[in-house]
VOPAGU-2260 file (C-alpha; in pm, 1 decimal, decimal comma):
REM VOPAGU-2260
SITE   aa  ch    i         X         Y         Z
SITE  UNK   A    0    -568,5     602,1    1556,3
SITE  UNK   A    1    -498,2     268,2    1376,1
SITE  UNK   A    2    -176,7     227,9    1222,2
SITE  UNK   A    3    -101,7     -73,2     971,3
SITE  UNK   A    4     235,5    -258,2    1091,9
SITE  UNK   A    5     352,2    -405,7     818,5
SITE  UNK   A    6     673,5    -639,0     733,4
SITE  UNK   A    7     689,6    -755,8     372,6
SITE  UNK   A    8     962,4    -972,4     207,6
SITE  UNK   A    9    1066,1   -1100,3    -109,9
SITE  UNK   A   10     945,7   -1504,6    -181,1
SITE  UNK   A   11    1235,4   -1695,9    -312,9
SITE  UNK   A   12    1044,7   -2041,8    -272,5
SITE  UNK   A   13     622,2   -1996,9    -267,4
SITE  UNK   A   14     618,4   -2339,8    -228,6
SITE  UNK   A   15     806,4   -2375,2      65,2
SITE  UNK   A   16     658,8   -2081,4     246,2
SITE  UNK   A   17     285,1   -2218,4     174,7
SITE  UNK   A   18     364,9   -2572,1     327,9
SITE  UNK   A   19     461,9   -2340,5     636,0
SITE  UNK   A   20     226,8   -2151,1     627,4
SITE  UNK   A   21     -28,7   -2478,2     612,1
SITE  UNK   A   22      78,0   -2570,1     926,1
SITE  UNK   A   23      27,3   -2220,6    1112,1
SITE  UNK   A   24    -269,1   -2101,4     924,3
SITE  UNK   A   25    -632,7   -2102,6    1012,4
SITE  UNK   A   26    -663,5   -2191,2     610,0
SITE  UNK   A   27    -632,3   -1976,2     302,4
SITE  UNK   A   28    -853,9   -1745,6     182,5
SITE  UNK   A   29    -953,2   -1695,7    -165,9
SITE  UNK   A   30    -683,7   -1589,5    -393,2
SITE  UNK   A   31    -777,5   -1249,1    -540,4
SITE  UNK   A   32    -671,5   -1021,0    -821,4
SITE  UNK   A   33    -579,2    -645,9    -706,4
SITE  UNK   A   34    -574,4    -348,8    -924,1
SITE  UNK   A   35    -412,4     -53,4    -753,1
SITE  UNK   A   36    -382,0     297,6    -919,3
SITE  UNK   A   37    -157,3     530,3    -729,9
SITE  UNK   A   38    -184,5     930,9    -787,3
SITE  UNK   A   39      37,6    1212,9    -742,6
SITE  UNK   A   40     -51,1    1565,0    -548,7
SITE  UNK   A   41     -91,8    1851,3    -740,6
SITE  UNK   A   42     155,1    2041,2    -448,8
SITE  UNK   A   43     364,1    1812,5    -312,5
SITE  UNK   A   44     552,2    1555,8    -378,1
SITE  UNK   A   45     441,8    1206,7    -252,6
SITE  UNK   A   46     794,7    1040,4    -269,3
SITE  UNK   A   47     981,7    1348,2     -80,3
SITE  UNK   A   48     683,8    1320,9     168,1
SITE  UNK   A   49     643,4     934,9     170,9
SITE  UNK   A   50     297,8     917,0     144,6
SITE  UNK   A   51      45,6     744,9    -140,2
SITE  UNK   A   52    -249,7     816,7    -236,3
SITE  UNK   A   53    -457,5     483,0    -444,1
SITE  UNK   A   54    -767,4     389,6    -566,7
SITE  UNK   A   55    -784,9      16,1    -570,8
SITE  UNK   A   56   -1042,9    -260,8    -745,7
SITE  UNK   A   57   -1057,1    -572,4    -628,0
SITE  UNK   A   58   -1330,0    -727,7    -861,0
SITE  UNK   A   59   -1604,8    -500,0    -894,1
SITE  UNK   A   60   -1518,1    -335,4    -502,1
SITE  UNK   A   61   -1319,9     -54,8    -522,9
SITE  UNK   A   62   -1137,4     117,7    -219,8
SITE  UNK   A   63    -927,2     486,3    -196,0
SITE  UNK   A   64    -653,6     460,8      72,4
SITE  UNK   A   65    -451,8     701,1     215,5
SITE  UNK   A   66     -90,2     611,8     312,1
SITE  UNK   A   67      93,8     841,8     561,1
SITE  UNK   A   68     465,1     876,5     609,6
SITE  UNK   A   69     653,0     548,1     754,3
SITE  UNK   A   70     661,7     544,9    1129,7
SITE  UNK   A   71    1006,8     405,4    1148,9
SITE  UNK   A   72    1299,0     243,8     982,6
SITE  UNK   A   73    1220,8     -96,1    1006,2
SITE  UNK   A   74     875,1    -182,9     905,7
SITE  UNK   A   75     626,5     -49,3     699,3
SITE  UNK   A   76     450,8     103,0     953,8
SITE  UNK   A   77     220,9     382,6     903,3
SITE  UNK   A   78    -131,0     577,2     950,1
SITE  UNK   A   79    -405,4     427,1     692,8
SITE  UNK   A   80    -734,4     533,8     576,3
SITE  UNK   A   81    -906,3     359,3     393,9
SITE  UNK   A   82   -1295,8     423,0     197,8
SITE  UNK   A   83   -1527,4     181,5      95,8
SITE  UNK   A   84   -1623,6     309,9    -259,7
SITE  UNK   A   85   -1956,5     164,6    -466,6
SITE  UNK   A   86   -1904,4    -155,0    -665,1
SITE  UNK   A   87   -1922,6    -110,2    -972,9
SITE  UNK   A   88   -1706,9      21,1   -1296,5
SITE  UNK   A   89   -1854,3     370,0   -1337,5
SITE  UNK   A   90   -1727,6     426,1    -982,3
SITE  UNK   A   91   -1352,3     383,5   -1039,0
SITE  UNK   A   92   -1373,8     584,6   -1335,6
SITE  UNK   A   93   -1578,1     818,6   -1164,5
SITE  UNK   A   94   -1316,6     813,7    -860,6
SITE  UNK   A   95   -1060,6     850,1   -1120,1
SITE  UNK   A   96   -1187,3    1145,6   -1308,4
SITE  UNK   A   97   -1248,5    1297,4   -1000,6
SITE  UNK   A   98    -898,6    1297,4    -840,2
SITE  UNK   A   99    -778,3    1428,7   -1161,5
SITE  UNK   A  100   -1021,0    1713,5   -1180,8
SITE  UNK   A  101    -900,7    1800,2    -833,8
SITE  UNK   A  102    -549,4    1833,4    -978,1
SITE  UNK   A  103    -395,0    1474,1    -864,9
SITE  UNK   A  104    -198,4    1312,0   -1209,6
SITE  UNK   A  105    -227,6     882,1   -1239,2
SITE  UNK   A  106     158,8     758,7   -1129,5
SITE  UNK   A  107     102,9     399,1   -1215,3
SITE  UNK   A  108     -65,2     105,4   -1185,5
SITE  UNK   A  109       9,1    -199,4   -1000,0
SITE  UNK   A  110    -165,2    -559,8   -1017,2
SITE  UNK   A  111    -140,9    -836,8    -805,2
SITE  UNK   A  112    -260,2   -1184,1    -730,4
SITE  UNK   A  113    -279,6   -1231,5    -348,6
SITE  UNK   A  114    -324,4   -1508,2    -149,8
SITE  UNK   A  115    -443,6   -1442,4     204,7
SITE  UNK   A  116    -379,6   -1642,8     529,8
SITE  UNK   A  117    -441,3   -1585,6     871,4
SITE  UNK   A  118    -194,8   -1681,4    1127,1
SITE  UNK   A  119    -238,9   -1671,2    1471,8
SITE  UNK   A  120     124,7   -1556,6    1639,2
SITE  UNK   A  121     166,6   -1538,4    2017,1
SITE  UNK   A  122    -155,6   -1483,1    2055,5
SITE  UNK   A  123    -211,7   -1235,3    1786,0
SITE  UNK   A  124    -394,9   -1251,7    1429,5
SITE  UNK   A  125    -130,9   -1183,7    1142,9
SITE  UNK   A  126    -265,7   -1104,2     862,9
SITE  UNK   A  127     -21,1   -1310,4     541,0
SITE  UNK   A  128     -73,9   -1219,8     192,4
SITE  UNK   A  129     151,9   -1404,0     -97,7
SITE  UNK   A  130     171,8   -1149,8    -361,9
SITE  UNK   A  131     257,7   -1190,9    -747,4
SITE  UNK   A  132     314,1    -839,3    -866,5
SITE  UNK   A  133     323,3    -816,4   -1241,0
SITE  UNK   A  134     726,6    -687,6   -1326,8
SITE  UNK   A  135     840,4    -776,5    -974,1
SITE  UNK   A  136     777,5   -1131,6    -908,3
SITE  UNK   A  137     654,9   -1317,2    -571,2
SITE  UNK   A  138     617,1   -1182,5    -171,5
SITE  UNK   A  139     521,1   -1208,2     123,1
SITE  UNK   A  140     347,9    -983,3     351,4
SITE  UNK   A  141     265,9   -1004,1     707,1
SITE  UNK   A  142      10,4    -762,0     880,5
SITE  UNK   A  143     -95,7    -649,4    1183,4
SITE  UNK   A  144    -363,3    -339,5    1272,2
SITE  UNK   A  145    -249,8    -166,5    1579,0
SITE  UNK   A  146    -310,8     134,4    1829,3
SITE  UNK   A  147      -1,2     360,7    1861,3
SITE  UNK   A  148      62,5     254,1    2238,7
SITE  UNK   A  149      71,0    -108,5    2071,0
SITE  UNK   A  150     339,0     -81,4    1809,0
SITE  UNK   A  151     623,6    -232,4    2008,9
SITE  UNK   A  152     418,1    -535,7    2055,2
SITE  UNK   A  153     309,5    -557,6    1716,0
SITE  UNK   A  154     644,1    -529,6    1559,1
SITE  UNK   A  155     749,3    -814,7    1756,3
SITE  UNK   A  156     494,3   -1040,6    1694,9
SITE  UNK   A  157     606,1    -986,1    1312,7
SITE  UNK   A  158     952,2   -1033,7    1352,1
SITE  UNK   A  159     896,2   -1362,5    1547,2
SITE  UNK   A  160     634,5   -1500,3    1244,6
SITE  UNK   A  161     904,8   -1374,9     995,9
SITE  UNK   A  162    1155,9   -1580,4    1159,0
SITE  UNK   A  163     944,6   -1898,7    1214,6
SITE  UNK   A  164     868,4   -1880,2     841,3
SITE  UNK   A  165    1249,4   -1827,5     742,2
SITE  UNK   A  166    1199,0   -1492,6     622,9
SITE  UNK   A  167    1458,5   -1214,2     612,8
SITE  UNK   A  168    1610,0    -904,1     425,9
SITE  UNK   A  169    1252,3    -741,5     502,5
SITE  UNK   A  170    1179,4    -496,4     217,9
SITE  UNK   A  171    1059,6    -128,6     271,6
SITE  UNK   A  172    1030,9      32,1     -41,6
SITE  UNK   A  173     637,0       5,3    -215,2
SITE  UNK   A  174     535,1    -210,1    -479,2
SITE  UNK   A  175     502,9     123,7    -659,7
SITE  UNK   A  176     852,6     280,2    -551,4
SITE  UNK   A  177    1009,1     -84,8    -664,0
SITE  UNK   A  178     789,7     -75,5   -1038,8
SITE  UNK   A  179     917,0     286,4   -1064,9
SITE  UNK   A  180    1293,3     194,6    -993,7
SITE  UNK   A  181    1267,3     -64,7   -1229,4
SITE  UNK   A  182    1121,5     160,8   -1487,1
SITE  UNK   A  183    1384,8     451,2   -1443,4
């Protein structure tokens, strides 16, 4: 089963952080605009159970992920599944109506620019997105896909690209638990 290890940080100085990352990184990647709608359960209660449940458009693609609980108290890890969904915009509002028909209720909806990097880290591919998210302001992201028997490994590789980017104060909570603090 892959799990997503995932470390993510809030970006006092972009500028700073991309002339780092310039030096480490294979090169950027396009920057892209994401649209993420998150959904409740009809029967339980996502936030008690820390999981999310999102349809997300990126352009005319559109992806539902699964989230599953955090695997520990550090990073972000956790169990992801994620569908491919057709590309078009009668199949996010076809996704949509569907999820609602089934009982889930629309939470929120977050958008982002991201910038993506890759970064090659003791011998690993990291995975570094630089995130504006509309009503929370600039981060930074660093990802790694890994087997369960891997995690260990994977963390550390993280936490060693953190530091050799200056990053600290790593930051747990969801865009969408940090938009829904904000709003309450």
């Amino acid at each position: 089963m892959a799990i997503e290890v995932e470390q993510k940080f809030r970006s006092l100085d972009s500028a700073e952080l991309q002339r780092r990352l310039g030096g480490l990184a294979t090169g950027p990647r396009e920057t892209i605009v994401q649209v993420d709608r998150y959904f409740a359960h009809p029967n339980r209660d996502f936030a008690l159970t820390d999981e999310a449940l999102r349809l997300r458009r990126v352009g005319s693609h559109n992806y539902i992920t699964y989230k599953g609980p955090k695997l520990d108290r550090t990073t972000k890890s956790r169990r992801e599944i994620e569908l491919c969904l057709p590309d078009d915009d009668a199949a996010a509002n076809d996704s949509s109506e569907l999820l609602v028909a089934l009982g889930f209720s629309p939470v929120l909806e977050v958008r982002k620019r991201r910038t993506h990097f890759v970064v090659t880290w003791q011998g690993r591919p990291v995975e570094v997105a630089l995130d504006e998210v509309e009503g929370l302001g600039s981060f930074v992201e660093l990802e790694i896909i890994a087997e369960a028997p891997g995690l260990d490994a994977a963390r550390a590789v993280l936490a060693g690209l953190a530091t050799e980017l200056g990053l600290d104060n790593s930051e747990r909570r969801s865009y969408l638990e940090l938009l829904i603090e904000r709003q309450g």
